[in-house]
N, CA, C and O atoms as a GROMACS GRO file, in nm:
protein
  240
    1UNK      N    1   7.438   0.402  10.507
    1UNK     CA    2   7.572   0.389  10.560
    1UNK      C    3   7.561   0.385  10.713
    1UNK      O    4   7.515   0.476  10.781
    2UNK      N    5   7.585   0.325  10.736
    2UNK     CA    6   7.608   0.260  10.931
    2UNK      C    7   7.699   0.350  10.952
    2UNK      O    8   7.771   0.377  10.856
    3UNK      N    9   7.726   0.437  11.109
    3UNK     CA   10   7.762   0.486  11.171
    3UNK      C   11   7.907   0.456  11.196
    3UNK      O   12   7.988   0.544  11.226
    4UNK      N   13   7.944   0.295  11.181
    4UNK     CA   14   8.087   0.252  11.202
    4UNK      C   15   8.137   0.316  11.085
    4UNK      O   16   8.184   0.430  11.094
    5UNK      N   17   8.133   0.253  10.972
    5UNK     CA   18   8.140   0.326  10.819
    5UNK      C   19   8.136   0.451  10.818
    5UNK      O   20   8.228   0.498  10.752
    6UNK      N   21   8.067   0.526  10.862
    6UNK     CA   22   8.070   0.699  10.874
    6UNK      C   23   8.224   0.731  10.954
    6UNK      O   24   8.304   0.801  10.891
    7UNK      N   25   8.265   0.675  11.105
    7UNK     CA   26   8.364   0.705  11.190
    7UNK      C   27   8.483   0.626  11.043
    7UNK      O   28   8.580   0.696  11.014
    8UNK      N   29   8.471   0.514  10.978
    8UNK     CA   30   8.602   0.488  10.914
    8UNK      C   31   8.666   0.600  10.850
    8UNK      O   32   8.770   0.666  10.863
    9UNK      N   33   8.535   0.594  10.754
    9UNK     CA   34   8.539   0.708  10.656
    9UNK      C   35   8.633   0.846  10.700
    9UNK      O   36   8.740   0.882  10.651
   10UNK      N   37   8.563   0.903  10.799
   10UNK     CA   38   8.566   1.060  10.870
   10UNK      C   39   8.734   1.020  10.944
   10UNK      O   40   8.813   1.096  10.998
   11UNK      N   41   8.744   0.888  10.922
   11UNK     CA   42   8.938   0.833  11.010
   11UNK      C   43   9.000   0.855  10.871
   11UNK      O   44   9.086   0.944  10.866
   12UNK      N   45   8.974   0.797  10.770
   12UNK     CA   46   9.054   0.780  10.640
   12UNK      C   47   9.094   0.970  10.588
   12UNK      O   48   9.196   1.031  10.560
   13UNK      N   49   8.939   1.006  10.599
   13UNK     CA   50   8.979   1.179  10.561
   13UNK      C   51   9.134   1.274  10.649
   13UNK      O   52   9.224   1.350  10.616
   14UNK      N   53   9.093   1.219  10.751
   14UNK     CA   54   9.195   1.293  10.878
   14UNK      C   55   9.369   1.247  10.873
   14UNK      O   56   9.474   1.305  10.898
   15UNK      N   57   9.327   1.098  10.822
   15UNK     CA   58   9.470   1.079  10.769
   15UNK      C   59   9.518   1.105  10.678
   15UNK      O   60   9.635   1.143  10.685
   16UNK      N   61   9.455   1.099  10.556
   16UNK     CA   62   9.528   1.165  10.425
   16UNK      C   63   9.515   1.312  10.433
   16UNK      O   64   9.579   1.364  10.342
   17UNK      N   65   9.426   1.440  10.546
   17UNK     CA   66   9.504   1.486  10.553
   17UNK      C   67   9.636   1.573  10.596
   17UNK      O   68   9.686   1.677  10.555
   18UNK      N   69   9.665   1.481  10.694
   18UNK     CA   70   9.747   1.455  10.803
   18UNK      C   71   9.896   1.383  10.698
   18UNK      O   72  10.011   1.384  10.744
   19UNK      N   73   9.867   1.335  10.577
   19UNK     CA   74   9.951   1.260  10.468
   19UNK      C   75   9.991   1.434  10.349
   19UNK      O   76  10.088   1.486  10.294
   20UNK      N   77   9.906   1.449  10.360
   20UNK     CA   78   9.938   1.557  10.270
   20UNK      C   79   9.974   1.686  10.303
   20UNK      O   80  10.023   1.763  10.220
   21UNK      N   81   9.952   1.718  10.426
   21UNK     CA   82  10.042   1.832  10.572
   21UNK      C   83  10.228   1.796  10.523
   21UNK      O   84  10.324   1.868  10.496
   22UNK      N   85  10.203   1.628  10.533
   22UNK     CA   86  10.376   1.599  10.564
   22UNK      C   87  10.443   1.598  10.452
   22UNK      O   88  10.566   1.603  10.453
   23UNK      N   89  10.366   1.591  10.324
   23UNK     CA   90  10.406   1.635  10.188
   23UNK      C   91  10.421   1.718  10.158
   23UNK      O   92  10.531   1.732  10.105
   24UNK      N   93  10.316   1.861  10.164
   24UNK     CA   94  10.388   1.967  10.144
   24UNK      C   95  10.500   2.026  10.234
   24UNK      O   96  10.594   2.094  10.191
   25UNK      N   97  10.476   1.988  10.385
   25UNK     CA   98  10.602   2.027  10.419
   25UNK      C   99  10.765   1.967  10.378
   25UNK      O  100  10.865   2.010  10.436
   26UNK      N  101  10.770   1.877  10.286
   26UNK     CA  102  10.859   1.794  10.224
   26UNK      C  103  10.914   1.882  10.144
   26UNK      O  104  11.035   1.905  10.140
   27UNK      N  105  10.789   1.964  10.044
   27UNK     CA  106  10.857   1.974   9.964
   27UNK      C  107  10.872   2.115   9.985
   27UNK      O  108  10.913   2.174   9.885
   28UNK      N  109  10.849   2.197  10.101
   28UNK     CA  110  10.905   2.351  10.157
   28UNK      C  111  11.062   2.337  10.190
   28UNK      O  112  11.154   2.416  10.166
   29UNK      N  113  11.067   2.162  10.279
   29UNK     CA  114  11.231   2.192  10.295
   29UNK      C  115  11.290   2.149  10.193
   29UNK      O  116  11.408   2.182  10.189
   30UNK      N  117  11.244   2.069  10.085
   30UNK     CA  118  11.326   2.115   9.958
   30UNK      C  119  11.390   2.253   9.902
   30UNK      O  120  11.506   2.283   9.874
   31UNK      N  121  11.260   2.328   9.895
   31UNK     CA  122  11.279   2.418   9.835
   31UNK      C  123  11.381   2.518   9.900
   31UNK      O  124  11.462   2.582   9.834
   32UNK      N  125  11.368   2.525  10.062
   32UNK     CA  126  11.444   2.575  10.125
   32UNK      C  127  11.610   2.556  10.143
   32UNK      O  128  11.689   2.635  10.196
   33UNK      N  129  11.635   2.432  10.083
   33UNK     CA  130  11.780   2.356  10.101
   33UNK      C  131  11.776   2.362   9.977
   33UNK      O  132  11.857   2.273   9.950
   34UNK      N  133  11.728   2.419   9.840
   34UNK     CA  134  11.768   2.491   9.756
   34UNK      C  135  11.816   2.659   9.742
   34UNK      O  136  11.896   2.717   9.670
   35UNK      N  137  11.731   2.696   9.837
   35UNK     CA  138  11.780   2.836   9.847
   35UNK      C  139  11.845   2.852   9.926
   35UNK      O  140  11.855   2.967   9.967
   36UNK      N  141  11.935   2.728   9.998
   36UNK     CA  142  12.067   2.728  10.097
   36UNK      C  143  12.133   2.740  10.002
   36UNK      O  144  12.178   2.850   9.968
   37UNK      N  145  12.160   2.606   9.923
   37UNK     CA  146  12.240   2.604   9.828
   37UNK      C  147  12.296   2.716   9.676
   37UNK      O  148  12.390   2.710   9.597
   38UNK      N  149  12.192   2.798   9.693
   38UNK     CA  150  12.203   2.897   9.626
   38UNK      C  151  12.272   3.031   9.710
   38UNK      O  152  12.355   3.097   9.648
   39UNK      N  153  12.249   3.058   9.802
   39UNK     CA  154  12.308   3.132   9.908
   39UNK      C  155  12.470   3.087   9.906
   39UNK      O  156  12.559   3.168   9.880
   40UNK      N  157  12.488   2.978   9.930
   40UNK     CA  158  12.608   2.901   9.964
   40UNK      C  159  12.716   2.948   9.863
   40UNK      O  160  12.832   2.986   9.881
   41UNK      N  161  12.622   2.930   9.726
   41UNK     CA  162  12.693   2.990   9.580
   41UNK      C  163  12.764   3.126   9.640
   41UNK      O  164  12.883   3.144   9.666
   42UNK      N  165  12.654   3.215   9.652
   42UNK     CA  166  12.670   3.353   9.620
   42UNK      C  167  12.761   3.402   9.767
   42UNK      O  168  12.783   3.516   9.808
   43UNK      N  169  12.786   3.321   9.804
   43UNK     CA  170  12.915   3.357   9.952
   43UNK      C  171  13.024   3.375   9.920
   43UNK      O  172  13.086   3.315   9.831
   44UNK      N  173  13.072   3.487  10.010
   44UNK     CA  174  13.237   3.505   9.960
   44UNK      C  175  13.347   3.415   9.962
   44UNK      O  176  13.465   3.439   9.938
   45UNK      N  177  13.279   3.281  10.002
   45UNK     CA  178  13.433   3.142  10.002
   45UNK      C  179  13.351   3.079   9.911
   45UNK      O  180  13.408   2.981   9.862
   46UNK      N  181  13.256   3.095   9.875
   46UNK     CA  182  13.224   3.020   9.757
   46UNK      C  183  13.364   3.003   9.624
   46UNK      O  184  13.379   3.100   9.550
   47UNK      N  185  13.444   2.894   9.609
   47UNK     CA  186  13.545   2.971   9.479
   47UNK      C  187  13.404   2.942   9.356
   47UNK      O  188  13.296   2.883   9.349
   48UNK      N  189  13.511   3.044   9.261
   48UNK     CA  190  13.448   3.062   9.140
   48UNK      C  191  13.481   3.019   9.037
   48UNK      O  192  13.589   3.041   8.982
   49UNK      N  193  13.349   2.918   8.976
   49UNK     CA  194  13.378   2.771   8.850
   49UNK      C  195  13.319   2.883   8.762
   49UNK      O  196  13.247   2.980   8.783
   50UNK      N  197  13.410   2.806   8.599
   50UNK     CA  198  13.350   2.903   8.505
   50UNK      C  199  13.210   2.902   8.489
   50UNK      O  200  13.144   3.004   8.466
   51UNK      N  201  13.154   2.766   8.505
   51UNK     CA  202  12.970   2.784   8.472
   51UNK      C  203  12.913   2.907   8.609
   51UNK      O  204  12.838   3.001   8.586
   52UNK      N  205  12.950   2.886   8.698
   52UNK     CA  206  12.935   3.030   8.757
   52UNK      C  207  12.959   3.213   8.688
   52UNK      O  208  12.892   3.313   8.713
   53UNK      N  209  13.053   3.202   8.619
   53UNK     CA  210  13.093   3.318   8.582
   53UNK      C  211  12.994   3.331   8.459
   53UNK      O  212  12.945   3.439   8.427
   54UNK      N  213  12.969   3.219   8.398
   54UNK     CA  214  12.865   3.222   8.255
   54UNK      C  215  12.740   3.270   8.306
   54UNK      O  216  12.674   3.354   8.244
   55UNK      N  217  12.690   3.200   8.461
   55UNK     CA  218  12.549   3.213   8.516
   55UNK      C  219  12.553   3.334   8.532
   55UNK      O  220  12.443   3.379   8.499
   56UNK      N  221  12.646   3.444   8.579
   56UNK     CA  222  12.646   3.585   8.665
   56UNK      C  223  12.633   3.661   8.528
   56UNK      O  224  12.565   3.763   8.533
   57UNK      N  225  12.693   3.621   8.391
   57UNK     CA  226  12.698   3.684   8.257
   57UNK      C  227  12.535   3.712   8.224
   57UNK      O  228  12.472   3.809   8.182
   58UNK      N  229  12.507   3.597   8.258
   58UNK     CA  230  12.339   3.583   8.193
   58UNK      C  231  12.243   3.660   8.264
   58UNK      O  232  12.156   3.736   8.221
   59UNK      N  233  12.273   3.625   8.382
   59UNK     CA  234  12.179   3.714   8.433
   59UNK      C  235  12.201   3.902   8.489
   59UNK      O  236  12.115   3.973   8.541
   60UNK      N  237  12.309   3.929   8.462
   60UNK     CA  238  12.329   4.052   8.449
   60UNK      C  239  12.323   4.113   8.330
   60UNK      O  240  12.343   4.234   8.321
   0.00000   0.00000   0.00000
């Protein structure tokens, strides 16, 4: 393997994982703008739908 081929190579590694940094951070602010949205629920102006009142049944 030639030295150019070695630098491609050692470029291709650094980008994917530089590709996969920006993926998991994708899917942290998912998860995070799920546990907004769950917060959001459990707020006192949240009004209250019956599948809410079923969810609070179940898990209490």
């Amino acid at each position: 393997m030639s030295s150019f081929q070695f630098f491609l190579r050692l470029i291709n590694i650094i980008f994917l994982e530089e590709v996969m940094a920006d993926l998991v951070q994708e899917g942290q602010a998912a998860r995070e703008s799920e546990v907004g949205r769950e917060f959001m629920f459990r707020s006192p102006n949240h009004t209250e739908k019956p599948e809410d009142e079923f969810l609070h049944h179940i898990l209490t």
